[in-house]
Backbone as JSON Lines, residues from 0, in Angstrom:
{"i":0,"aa":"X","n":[82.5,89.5,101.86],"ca":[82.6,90.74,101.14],"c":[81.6,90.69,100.0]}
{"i":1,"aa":"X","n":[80.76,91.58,99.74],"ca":[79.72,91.82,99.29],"c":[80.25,92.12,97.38]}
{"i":2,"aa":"X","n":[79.88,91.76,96.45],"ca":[80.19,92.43,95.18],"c":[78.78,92.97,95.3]}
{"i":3,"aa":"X","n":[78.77,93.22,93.41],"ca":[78.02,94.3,93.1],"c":[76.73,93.51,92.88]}
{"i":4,"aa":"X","n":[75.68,94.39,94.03],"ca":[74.2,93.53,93.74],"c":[73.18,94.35,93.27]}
{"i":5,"aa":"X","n":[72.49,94.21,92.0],"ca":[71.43,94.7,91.66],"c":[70.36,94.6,91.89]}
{"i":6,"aa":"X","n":[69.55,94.67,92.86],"ca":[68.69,94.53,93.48],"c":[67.34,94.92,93.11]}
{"i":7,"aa":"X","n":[67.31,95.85,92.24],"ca":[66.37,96.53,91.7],"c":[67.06,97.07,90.29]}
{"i":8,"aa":"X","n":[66.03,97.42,89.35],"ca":[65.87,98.04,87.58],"c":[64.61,99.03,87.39]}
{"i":9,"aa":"X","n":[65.27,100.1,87.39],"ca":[64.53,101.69,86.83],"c":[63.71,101.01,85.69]}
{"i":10,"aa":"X","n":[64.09,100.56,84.72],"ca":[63.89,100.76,84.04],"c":[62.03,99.56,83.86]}
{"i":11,"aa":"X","n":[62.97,98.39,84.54],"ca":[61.82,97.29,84.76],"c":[60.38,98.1,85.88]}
{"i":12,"aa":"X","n":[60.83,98.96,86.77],"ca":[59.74,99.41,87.24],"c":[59.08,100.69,86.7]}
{"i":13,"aa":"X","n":[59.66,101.35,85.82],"ca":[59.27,101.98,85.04],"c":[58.17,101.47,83.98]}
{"i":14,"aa":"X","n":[58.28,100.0,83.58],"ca":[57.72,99.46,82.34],"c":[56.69,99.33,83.49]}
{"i":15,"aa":"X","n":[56.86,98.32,84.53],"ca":[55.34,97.63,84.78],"c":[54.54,99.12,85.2]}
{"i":16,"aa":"X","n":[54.79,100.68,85.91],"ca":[53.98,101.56,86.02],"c":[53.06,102.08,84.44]}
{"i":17,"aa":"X","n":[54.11,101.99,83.59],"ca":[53.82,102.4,82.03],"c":[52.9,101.32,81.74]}
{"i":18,"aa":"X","n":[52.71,99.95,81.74],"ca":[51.75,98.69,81.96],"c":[50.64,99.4,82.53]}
{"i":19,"aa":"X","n":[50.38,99.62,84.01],"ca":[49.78,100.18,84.61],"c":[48.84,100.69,84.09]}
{"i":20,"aa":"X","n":[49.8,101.84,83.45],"ca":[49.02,102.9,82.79],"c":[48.16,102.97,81.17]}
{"i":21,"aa":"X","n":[48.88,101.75,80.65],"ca":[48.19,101.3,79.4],"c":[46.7,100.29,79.53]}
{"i":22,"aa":"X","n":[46.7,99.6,80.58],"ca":[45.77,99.06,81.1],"c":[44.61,99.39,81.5]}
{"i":23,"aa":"X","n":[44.71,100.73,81.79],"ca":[43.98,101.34,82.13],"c":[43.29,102.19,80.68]}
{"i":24,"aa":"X","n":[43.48,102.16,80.23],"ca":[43.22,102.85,78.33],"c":[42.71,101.6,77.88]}
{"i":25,"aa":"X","n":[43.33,100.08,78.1],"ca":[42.34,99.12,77.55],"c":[43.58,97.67,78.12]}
{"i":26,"aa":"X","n":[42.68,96.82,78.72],"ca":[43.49,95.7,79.31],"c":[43.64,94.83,77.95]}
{"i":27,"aa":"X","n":[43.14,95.02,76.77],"ca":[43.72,93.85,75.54],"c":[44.23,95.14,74.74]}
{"i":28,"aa":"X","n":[44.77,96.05,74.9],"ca":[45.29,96.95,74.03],"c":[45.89,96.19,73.05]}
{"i":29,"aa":"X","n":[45.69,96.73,71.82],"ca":[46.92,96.09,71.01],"c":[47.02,97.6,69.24]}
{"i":30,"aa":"X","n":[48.26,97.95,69.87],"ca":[49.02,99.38,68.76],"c":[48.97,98.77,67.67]}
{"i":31,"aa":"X","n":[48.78,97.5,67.07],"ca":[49.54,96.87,65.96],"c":[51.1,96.6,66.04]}
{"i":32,"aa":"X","n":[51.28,95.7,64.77],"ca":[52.54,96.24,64.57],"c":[53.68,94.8,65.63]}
{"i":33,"aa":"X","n":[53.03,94.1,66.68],"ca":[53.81,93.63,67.74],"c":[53.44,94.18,68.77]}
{"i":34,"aa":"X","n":[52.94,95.62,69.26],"ca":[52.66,96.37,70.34],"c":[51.29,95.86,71.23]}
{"i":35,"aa":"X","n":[51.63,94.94,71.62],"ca":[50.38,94.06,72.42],"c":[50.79,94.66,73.84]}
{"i":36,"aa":"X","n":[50.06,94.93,74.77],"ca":[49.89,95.03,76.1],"c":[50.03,93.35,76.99]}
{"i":37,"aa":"X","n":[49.9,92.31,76.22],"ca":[50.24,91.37,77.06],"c":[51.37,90.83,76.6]}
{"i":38,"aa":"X","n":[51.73,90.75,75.48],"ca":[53.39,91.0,75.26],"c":[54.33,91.88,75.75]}
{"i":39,"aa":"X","n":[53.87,93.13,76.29],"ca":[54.55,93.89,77.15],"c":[54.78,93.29,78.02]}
{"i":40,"aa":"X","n":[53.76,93.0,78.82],"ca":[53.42,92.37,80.12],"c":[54.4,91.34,79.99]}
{"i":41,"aa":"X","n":[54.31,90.61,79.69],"ca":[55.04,89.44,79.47],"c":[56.64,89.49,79.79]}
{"i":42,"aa":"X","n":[56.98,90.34,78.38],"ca":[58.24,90.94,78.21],"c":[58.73,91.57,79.88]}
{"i":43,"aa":"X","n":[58.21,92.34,80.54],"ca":[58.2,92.7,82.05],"c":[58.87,91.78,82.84]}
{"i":44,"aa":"X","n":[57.77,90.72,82.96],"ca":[57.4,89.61,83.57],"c":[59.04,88.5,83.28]}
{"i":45,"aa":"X","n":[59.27,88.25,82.19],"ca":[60.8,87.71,82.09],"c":[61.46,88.5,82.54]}
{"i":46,"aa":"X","n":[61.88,89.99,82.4],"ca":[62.87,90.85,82.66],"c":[63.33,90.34,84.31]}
{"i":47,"aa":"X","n":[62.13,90.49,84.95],"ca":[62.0,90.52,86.27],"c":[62.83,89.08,86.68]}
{"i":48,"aa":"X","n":[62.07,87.92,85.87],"ca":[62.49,86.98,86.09],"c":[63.99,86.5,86.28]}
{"i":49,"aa":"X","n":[64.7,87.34,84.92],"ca":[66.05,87.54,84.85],"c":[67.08,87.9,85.88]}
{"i":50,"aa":"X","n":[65.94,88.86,86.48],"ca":[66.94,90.33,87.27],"c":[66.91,89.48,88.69]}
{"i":51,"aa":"X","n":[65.71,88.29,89.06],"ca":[66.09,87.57,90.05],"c":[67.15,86.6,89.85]}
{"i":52,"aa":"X","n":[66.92,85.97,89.14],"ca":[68.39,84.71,88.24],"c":[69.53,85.34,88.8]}
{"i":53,"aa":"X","n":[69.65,86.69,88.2],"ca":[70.71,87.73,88.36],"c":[71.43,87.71,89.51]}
{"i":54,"aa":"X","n":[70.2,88.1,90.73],"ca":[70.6,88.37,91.59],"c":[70.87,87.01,92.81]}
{"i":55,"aa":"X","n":[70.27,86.14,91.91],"ca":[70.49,85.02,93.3],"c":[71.57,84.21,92.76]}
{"i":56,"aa":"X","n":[72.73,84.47,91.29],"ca":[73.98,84.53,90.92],"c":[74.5,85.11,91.84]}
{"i":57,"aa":"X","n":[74.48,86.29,91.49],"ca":[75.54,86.92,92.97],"c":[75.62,86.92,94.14]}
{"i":58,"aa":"X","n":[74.39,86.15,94.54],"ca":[74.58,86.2,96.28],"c":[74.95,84.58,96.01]}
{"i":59,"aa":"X","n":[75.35,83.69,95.44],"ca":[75.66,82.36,95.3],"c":[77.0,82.23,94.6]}
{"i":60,"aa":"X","n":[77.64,83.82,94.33],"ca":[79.09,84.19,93.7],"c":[79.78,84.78,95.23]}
{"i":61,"aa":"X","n":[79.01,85.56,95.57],"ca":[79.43,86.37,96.77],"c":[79.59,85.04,98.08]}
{"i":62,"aa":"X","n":[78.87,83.81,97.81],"ca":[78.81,82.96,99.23],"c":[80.79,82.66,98.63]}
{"i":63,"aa":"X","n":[80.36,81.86,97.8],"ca":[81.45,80.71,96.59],"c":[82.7,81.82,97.28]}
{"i":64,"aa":"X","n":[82.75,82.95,97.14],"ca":[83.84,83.68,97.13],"c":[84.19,83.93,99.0]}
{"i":65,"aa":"X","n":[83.45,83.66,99.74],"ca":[83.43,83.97,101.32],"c":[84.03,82.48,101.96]}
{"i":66,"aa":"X","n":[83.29,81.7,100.82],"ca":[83.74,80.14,101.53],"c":[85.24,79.93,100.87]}
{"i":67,"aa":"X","n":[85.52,80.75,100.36],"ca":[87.22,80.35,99.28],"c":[88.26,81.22,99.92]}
{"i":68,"aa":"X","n":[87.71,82.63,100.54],"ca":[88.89,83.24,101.28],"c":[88.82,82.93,102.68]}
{"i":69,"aa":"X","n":[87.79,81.99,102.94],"ca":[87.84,81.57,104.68],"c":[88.98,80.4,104.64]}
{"i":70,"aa":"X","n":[88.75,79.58,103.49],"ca":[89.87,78.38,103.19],"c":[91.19,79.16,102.9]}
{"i":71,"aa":"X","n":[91.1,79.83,102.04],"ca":[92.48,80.56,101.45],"c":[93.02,80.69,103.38]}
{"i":72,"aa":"X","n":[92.5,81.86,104.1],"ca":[92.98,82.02,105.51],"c":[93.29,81.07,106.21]}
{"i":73,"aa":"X","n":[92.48,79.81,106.54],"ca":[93.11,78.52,107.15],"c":[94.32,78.08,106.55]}
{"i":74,"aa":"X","n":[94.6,78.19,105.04],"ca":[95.83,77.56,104.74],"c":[97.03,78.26,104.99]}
{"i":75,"aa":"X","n":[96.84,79.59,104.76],"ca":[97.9,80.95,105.45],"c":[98.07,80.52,106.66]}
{"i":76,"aa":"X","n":[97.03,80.69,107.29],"ca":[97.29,80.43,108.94],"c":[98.83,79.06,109.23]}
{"i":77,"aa":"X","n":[97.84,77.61,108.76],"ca":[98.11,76.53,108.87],"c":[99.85,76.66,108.37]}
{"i":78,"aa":"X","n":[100.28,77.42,107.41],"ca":[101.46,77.71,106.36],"c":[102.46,77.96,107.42]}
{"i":79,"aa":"X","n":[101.44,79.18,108.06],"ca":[102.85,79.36,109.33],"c":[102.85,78.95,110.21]}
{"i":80,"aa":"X","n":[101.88,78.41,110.78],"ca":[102.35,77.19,111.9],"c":[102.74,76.32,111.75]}
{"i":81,"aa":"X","n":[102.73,75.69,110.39],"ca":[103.85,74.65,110.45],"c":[105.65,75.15,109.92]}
{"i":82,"aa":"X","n":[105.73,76.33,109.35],"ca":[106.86,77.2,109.23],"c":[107.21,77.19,110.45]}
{"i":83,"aa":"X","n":[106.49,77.6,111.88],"ca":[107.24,77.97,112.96],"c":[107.42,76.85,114.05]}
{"i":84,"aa":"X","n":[106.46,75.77,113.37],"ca":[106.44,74.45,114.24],"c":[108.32,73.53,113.54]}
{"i":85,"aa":"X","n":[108.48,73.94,112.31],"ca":[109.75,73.38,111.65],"c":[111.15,74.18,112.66]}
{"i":86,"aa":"X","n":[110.88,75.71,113.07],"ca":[111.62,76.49,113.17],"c":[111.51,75.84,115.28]}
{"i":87,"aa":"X","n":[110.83,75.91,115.38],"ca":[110.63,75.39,116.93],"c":[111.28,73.96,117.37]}
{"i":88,"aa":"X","n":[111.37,73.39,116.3],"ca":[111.53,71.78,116.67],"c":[113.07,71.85,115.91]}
{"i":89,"aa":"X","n":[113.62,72.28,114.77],"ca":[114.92,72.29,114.52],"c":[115.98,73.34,114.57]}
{"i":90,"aa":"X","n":[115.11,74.78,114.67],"ca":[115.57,75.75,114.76],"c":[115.9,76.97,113.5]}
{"i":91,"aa":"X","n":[115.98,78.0,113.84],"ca":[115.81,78.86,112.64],"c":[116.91,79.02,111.74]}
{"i":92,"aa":"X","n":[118.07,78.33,111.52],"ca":[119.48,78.22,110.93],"c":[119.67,77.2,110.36]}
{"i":93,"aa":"X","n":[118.35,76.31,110.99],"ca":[118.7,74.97,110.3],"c":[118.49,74.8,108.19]}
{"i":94,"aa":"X","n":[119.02,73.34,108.04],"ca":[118.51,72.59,106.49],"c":[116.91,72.88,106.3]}
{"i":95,"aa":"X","n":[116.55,71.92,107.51],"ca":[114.94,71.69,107.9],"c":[114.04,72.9,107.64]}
{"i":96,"aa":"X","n":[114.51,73.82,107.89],"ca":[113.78,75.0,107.91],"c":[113.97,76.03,106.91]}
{"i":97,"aa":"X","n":[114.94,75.39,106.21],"ca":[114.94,76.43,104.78],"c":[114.26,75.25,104.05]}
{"i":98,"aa":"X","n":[114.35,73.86,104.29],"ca":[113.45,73.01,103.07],"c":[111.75,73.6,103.45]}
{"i":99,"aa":"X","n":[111.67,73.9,104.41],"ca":[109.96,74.09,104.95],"c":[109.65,75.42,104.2]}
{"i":100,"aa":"X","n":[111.0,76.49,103.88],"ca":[110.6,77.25,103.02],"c":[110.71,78.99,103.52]}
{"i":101,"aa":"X","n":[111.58,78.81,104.86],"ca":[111.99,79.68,105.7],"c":[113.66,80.09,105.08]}
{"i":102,"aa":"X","n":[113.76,81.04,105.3],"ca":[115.16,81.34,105.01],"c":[115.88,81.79,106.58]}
{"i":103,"aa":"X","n":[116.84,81.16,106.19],"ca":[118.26,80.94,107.35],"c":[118.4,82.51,108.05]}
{"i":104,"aa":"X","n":[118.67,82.35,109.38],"ca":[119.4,83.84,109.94],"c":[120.08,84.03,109.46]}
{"i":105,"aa":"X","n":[121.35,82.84,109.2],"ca":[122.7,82.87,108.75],"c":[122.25,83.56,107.72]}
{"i":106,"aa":"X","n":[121.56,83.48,106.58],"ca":[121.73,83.72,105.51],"c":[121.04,85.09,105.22]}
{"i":107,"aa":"X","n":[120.37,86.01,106.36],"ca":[119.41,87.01,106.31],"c":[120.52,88.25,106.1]}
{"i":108,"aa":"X","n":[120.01,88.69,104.89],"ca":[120.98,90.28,104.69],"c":[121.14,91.15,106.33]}
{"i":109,"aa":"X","n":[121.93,92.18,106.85],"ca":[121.92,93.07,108.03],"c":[122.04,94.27,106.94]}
{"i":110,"aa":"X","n":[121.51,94.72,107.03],"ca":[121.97,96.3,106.74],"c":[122.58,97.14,108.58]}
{"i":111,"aa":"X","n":[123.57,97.66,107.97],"ca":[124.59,98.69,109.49],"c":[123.43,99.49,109.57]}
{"i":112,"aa":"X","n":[123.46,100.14,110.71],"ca":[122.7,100.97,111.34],"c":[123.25,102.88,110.34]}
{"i":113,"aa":"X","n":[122.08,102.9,109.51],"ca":[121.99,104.3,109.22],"c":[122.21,103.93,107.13]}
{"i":114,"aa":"X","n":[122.69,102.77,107.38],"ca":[122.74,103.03,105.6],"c":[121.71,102.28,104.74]}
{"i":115,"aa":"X","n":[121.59,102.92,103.29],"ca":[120.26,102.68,103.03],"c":[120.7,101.25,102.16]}
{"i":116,"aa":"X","n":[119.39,100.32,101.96],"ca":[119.75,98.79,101.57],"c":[120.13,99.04,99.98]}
{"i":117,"aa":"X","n":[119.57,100.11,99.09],"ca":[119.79,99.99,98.01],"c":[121.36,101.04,97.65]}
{"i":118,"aa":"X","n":[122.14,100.63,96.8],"ca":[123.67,101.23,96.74],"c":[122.92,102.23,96.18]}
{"i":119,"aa":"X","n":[124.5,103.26,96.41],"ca":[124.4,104.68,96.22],"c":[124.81,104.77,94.31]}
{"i":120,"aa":"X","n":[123.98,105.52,94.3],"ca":[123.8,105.84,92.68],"c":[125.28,106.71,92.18]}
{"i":121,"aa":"X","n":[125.58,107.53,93.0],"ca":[126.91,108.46,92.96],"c":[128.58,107.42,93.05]}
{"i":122,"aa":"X","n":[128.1,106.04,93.89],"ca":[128.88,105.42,94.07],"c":[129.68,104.98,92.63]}
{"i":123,"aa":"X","n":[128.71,104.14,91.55],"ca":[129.0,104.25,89.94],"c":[129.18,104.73,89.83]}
{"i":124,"aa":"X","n":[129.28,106.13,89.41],"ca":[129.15,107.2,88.72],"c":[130.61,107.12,88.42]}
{"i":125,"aa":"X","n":[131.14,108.11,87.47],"ca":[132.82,108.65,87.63],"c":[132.63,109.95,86.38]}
């Protein structure tokens, strides 16, 4: 099961076209101030770097999490086959099979045919 993958940033491909386009006005631009064109660049250039980090987190969150509910399922599985392997070999009424974690026929509520399991509210009443 897939989480949430970012695969791409508007905003990061927005900068390197805006790069692009400053480069073209002058490849050592510099506004003053901090506003360097290869500090942009740069700045880009990590973003990107990040947004891969990012993303090869989540596909290494998304494995972590595929390999943990494939185990989680083997132990479910495994849970009730040995529940029904206890219930097969001593039977479903038995000690054995309520210690394995099964509850007794003997001991299983019946509700009669037509009435509902939870009491009648009118029944209290007076």
């Amino acid at each position: 099961m897939s989480r949430l993958k970012k695969t791409s940033s508007a905003v990061i491909e927005g900068a390197g076209a805006r790069a692009s386009g400053l480069s073209g006005i002058d490849a050592a631009l510099d506004l003053g101030g901090g506003l360097e064109l290869a500090a942009y660049k740069a700045a880009i250039v990590d973003a990107q770097a990040k947004l891969s980090a990012y993303n090869t987190l989540l596909s290494q969150a998304d494995e972590a999490s595929n390999a943990f509910e494939a185990a989680e399922e083997k132990v479910r599985d495994l849970s009730d086959r040995m529940l029904a392997g206890v219930a097969a070999r001593y039977g479903r009424d038995s000690d054995e099979y309520q210690m394995a974690g099964g509850t007794k026929r003997s001991e299983r509520s019946r509700r009669a045919a037509g009435r509902s399991a939870a009491p009648s509210s009118a029944a209290g009443a007076s």
